[in-house]
VOPAGU-2260 file (C-alpha; in pm, 1 decimal, decimal comma):
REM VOPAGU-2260
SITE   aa  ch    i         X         Y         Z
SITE  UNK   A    0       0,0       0,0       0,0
SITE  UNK   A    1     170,4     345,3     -80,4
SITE  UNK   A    2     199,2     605,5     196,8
SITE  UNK   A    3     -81,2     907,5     260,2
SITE  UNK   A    4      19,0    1238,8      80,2
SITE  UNK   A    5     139,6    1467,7     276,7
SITE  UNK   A    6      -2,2    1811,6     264,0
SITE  UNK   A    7     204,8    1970,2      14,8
SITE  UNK   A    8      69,8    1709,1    -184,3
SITE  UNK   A    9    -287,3    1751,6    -116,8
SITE  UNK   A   10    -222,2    2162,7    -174,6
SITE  UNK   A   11     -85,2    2063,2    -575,8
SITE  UNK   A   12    -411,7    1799,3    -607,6
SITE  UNK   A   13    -646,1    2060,5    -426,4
SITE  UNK   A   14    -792,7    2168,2    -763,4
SITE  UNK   A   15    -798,3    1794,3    -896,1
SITE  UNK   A   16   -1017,9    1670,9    -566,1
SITE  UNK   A   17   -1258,4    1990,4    -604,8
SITE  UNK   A   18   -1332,6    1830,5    -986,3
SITE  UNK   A   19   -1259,0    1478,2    -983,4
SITE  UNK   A   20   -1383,9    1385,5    -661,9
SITE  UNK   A   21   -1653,9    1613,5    -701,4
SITE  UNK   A   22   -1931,5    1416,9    -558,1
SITE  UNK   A   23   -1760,8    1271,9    -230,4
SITE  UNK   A   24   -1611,2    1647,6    -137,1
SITE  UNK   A   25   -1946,0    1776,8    -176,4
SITE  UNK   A   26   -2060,6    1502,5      10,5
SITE  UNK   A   27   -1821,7    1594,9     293,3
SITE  UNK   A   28   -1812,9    1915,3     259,6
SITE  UNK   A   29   -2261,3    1949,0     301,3
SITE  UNK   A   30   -2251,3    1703,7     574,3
SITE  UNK   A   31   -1974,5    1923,1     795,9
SITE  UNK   A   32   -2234,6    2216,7     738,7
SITE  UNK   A   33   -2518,7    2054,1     888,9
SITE  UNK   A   34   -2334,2    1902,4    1177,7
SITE  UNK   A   35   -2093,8    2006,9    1444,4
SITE  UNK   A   36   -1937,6    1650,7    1582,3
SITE  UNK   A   37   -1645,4    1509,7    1294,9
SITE  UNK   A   38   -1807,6    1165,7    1422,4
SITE  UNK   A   39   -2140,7    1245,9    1252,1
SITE  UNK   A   40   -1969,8    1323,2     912,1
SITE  UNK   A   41   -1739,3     998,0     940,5
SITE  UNK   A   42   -1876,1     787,0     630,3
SITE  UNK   A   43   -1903,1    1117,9     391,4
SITE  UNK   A   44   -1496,8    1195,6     493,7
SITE  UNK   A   45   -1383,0     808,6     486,4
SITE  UNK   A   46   -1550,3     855,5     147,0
SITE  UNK   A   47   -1323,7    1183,7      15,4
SITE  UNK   A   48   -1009,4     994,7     192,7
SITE  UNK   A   49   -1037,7     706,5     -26,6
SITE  UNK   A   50   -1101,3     870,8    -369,6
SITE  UNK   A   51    -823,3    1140,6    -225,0
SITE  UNK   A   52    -583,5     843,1    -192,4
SITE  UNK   A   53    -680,8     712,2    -504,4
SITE  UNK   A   54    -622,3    1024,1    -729,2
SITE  UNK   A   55    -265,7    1068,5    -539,9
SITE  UNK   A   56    -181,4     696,5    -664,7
SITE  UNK   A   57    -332,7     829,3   -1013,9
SITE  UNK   A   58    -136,3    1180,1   -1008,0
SITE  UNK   A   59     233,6     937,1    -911,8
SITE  UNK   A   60     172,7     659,6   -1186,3
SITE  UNK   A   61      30,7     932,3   -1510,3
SITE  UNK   A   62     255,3    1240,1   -1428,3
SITE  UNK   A   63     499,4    1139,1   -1115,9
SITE  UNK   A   64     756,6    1418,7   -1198,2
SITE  UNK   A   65     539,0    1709,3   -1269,2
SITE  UNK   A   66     380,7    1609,2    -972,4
SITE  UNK   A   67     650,8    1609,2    -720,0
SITE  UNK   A   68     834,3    1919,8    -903,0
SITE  UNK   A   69     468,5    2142,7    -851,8
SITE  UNK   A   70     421,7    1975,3    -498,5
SITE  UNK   A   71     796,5    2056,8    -423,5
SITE  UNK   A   72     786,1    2352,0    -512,6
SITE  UNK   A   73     476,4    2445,2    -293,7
SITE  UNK   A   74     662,3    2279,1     -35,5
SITE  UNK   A   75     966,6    2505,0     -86,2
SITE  UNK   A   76     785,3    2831,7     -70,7
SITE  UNK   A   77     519,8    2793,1     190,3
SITE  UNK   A   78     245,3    2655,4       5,5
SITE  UNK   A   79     198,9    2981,7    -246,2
SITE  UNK   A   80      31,2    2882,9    -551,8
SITE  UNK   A   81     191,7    3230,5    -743,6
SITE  UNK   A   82     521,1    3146,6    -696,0
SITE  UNK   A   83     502,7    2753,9    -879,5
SITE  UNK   A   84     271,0    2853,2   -1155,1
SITE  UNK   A   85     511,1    2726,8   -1359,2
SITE  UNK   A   86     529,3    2411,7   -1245,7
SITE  UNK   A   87     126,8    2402,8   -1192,4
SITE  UNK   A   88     106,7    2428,0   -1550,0
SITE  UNK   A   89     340,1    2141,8   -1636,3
SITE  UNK   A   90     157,4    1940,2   -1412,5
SITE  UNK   A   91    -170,7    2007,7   -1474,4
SITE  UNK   A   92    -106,0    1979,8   -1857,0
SITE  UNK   A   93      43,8    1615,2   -1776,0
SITE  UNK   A   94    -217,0    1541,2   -1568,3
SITE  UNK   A   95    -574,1    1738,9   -1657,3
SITE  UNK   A   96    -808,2    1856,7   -1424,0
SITE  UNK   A   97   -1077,2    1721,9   -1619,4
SITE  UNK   A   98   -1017,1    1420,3   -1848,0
SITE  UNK   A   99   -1076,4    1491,6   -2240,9
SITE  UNK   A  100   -1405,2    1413,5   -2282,1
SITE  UNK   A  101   -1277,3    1258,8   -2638,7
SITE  UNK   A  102   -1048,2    1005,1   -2551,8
């Protein structure tokens, strides 16, 4: 089993789990509205965790070195999107936010 991203990591797939784990971060996200206990949202986050963990293993076997360079980078200058746009753009074109609708 491959290790949990850390959060420099999550910060370069934040855009990718808004869009392509649409439904369970809405799920998650809803459910922490309506309730004040973590407990009572457990299922809707296990949910986000697991299709969060399986875009990371996605994002490191389609576009592993765009990846690390762009989370790297973030890592490097205190999580600042502006300052690794560069890199955000080499991985994002590697690895799209949405998938071509045409393939």
């Amino acid at each position: 089993m491959a290790r949990v991203p850390y959060s420099h990591e999550l910060y370069a797939l934040a855009r990718h789990i808004v869009f392509r784990c649409e439904g369970e971060h809405k799920a998650a996200v809803e459910c922490k509205s309506k309730h004040d206990w973590p407990e009572d949202c457990k299922p809707e986050s296990e949910g986000l965790v697991r299709a969060t963990n399986k875009l990371y293993k996605e994002a490191m076997d389609r576009a592993p070195e765009e990846f690390k360079e762009f989370a790297e980078c973030l890592d490097q200058n205190g999580l600042r999107f502006a300052r690794c746009r560069d890199k955000q753009k080499a991985f994002e074109t590697a690895f799209p936010i949405v998938e071509n609708a045409s393939k």
